[in-house]
C-alpha positions in Angstrom: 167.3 15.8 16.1 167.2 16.8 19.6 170.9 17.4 19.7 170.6 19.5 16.6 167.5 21.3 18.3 170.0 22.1 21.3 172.1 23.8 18.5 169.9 25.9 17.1 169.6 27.9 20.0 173.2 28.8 20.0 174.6 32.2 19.2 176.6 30.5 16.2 173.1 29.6 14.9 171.5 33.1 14.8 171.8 33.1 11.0 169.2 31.3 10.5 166.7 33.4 12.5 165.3 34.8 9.0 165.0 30.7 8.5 163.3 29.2 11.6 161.2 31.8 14.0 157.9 31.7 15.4 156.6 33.3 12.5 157.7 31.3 9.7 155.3 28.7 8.0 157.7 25.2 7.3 157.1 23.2 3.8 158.4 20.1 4.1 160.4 19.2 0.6 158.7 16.2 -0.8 160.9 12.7 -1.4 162.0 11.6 -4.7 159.1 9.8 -5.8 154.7 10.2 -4.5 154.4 9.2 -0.7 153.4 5.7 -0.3 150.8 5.5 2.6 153.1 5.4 6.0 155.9 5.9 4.7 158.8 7.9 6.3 159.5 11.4 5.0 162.3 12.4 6.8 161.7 16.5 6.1 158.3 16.7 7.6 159.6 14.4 10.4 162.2 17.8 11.0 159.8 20.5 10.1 157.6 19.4 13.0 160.0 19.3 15.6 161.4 22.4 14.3 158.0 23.4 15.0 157.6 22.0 18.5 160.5 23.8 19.8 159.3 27.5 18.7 161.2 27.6 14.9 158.0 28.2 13.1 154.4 28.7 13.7 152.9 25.6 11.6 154.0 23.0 9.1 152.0 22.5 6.2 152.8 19.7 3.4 151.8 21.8 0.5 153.9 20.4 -1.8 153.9 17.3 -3.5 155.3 15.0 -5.3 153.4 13.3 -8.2 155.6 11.6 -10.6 159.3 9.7 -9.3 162.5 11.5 -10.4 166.0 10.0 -9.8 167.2 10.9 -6.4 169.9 13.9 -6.9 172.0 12.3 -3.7 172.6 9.0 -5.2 172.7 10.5 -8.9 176.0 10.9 -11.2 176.5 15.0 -11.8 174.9 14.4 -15.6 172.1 12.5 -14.4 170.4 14.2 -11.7 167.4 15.6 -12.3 167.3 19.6 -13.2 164.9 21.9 -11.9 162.0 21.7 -14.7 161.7 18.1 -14.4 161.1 18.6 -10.7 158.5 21.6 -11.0 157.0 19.1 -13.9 156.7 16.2 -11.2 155.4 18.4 -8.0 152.1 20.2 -7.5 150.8 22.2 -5.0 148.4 20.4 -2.4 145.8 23.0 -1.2 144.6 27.0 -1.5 145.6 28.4 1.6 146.0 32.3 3.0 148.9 33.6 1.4 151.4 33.3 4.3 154.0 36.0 4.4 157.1 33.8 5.4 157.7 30.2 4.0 160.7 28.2 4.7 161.1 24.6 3.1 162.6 22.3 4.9 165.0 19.3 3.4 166.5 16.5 5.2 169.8 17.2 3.0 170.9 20.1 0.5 172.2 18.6 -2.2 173.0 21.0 -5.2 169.6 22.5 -4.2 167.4 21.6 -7.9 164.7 19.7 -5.5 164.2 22.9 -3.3 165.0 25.4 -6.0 161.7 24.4 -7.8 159.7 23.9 -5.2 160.7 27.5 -4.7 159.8 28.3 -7.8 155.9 26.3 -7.4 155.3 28.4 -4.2 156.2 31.4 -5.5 153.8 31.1 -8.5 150.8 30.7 -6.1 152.2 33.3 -3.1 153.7 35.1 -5.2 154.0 38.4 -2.3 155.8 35.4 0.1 159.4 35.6 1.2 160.5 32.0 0.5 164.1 30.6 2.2 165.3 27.0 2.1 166.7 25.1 5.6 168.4 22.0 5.3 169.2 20.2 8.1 172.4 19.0 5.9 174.6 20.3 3.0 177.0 18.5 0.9 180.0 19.7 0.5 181.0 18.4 -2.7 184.1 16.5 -3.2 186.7 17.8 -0.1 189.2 15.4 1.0 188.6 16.5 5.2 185.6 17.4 7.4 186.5 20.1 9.0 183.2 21.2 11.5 180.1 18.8 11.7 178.0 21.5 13.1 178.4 25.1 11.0 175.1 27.0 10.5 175.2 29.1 7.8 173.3 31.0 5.2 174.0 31.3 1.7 172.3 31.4 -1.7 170.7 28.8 -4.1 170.4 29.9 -8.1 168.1 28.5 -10.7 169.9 29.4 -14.1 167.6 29.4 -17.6 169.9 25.7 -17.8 167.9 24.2 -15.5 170.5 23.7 -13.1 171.1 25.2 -9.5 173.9 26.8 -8.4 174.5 26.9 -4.7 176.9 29.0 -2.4 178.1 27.7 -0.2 
């Protein structure tokens, strides 16, 4: 994390200044199934250090996860779970002011269904919010070479009627 910290503050990573600033509240994306008691949740282990060094004003776990879903990452295409199932199996945590900038944060972006209808949660109750998604990670689908291990960029992440995300890039 620290080296990924140091990378953030690059002029390649400036991007993402909408994404992580001092004014941005950072939601944690919940795990795949409800948190058992000490157990590791690798996006709120990034949105506070994101927070420590200056790329948001507070982390607050306002989502969560109430019934397991399949994990998307280790999922065949047919079988990961789309976006309804996930809004069905999260709920929002607490009232809270309206903030005025949310980012969620994920440990990995898969096709983006998980985040997507967290989204869509958080935009029911702060409805006047300007939501974005950070991910640490992105998959890149099936390529046959990595080309660049580090490559901010900002893009777009769909819900269709389907129930499935589209994401670009």
């Amino acid at each position: 994390m620290e080296s990924a910290i140091r990378h953030l503050g690059e002029t390649r990573a400036r991007i993402l200044r909408p994404f992580l600033n001092p004014e941005v509240t950072l939601v944690p994306v919940p795990r795949s199934a409800p948190l058992a008691e000490n157990a590791l949740w690798p996006s709120k282990v990034i949105a506070d250090i994101l927070a420590a060094h200056g790329f948001g004003a507070e982390v607050c776990a306002l989502i969560e996860r109430t019934i397991a879903v399949r994990k998307s990452s280790t999922s065949r295409t047919g079988e990961r779970p789309l976006i309804p199932e996930h809004m069905a199996s999260m709920r929002i945590r607490a009232d809270m002011l309206a903030p005025v900038q949310i980012t969620l944060v994920d440990d990995v972006l898969t096709r983006g269904s998980t985040t997507v209808a967290c989204a869509n949660l958080l935009q029911e109750r702060f409805p006047g919010a300007t939501i974005r998604i950070f991910a640490m990670m992105r998959t890149q689908g099936f390529v046959d070479d990595i080309e660049k291990i580090i490559d901010p960029s900002a893009g777009t992440v769909t819900g269709y009627d389907s129930g499935k995300p589209y994401r670009d890039p």
